[in-house]
N, C-alpha and C positions, 0 to 999 in steps of 0.2 A: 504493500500500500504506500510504505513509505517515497518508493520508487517511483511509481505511477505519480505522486503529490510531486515531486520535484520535476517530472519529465514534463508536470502540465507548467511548471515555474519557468522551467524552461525558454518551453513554449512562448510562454508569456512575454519573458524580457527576448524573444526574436520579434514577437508584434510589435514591442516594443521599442526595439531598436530600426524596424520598418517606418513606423509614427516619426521615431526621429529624423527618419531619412526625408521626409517631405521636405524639397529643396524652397522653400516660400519665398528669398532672395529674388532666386534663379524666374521663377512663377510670376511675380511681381513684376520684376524687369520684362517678361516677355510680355506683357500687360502693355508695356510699351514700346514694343519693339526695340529692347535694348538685350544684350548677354552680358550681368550685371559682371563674370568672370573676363571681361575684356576691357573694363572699366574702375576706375577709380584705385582700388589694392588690391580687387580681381578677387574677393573674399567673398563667398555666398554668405552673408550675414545681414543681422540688421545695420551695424553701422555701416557698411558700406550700402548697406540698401540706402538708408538718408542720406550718406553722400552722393549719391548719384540719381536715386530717381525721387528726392525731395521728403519732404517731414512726413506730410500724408501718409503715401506709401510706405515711406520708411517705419513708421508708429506700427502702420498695420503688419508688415514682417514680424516687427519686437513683439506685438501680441502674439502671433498666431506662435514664433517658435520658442516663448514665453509657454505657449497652453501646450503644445506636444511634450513639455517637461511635465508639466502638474497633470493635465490626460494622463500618462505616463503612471507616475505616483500614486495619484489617485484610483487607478485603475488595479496597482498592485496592492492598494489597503488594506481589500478582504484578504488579500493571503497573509497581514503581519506587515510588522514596520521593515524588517530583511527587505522581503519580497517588494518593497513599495520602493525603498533606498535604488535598489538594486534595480529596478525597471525603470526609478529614473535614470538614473546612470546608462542603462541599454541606450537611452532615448537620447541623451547629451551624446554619446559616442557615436550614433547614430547621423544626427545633424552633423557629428564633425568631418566622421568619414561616407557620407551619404554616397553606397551603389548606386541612384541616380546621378551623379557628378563625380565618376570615376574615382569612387571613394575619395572625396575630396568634400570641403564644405566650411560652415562658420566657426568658430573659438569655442563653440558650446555656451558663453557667460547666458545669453537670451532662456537658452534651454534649463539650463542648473537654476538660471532667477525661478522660473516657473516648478524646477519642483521645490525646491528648499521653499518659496514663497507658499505652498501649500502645506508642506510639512511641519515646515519653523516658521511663522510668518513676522514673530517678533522679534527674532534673528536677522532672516532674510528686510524686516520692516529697516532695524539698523545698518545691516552693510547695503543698503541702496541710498540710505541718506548719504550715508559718507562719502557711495561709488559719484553720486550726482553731485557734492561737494568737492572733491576732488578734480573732480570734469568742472564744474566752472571755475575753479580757482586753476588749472591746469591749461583749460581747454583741449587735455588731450583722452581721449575716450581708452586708451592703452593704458593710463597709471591710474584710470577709475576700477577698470578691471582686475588687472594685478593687484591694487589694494583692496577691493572686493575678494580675491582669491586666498587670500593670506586672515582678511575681518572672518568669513564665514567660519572657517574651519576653527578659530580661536575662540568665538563666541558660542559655539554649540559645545565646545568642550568646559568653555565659562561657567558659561547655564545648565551645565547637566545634561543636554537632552540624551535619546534614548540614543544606548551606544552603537546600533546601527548607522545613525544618524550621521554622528559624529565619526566614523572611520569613513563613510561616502564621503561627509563632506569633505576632509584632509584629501583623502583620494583626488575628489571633484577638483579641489582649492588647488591641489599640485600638479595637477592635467593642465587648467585651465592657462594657470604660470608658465606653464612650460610651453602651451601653445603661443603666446606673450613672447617668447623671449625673441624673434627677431622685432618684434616693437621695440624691448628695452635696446636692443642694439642699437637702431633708428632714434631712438631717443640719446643715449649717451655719444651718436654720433651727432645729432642736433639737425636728425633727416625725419624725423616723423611728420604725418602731420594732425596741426594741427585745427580743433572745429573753427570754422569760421562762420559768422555772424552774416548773413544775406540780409 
C-alpha cells in the first residue's frame, strides 16, 4: 500500500512539474507577435516579460506563474505538508527547465513566491516587502531576488515553520541564488540592468 501511496506522489509532482512547464512569458509575447527568448535577457520570465512586452502583460505572466506554484502546493495539501513542499518545488523546477522551451525557462522567484505565498504567507508577506524595497532602492530586480532567496529560507527557520517547509525552502533559496549568479556577475561588473522609469 505503502508503494502504491508514493507511486500516486509521484505521479503527482510529474503533473506537477508539467503545470510548471506552462511557458506564460513565451505565450504572452506570442500574444504579440514577439519571441520574448530573442528579446531583452532572452529569459522566459516575468521580469523580462515587463521588460519587453510592458506592465500589463508583464503583471499578468507574474500572476499566472505566481499561481502554477500555489496550484502546485495546494494541490499537494491533501497528501501532507512533504507532498505539498515537494510539488511545489516539481513546479518551480519545472518553469525553470520547461520541455516546452528546450528545457530552458524563468529563475523560478515568480513560481516559489506563489507556493511559499500559500504555505507561509507571513513569511512569504515579509520577504516581498523587503524583495520590493530592495528593487526601489536598487532598481535592480536581480539583488531583490537574491535577497529574497537568502530572507525566505532564514525566516521559516526563525519562525519555526513545519520542517518540510523549511529544508524546500533552503533548497528553493539556494537554487534560486544560484540561478542569480550570472546577475551578480553583471552587477559587480556594473553591466546589469537596471528598471527604468517610462
Amino acid at each position: 500500500m505503502m508503494g502504491q501511496e508514493w507511486v500516486g506522489s509521484l505521479l503527482l509532482m510529474v503533473a506537477a512539474f508539467v503545470l510548471g512547464s506552462i511557458p506564460f512569458a513565451y505565450l504572452a509575447g506570442r500574444l504579440r507577435g514577439i519571441d520574448i527568448r530573442q528579446h531583452g535577457s532572452g529569459n522566459v520570465g516575468a521580469t523580462n516579460a515587463f521588460r519587453v512586452l510592458g506592465a500589463p502583460l508583464g503583471a499578468l505572466v507574474l500572476l499566472c506563474d505566481a499561481s502554477k506554484g500555489a496550484l502546485a502546493a495546494w494541490w499537494g495539501l491533501a497528501q501532507g505538508e512533504l507532498i505539498a513542499v515537494l510539488m511545489g518545488l516539481a513546479a518551480i523546477l519545472g518553469h525553470t527547465f520547461s520541455p516546452f522551451m528546450r528545457f530552458k525557462g524563468g529563475k523560478g522567484v515568480a513560481s516559489a513566491a506563489g507556493v511559499f505565498l500559500l504555505l507561509a504567507p507571513d513569511v512569504m508577506g515579509v520577504t516581498v516587502v523587503l524583495f520590493l524595497a530592495s528593487v526601489l532602492l536598487t532598481r535592480y530586480v536581480s539583488v531583490g531576488s537574491m535577497l529574497a532567496s537568502v530572507t525566505l529560507p532564514a525566516l521559516m527557520v526563525w519562525w519555526d515553520k513545519p520542517f518540510p517547509y523549511q529544508i524546500v525552502a533552503v533548497v528553493t533559496g539556494a537554487f534560486v541564488f544560484y540561478r542569480h549568479i550570472p546577475n551578480l556577475q553583471r552587477l559587480l561588473a556594473g553591466q546589469e540592468n537596471p528598471i527604468r522609469r517610462k
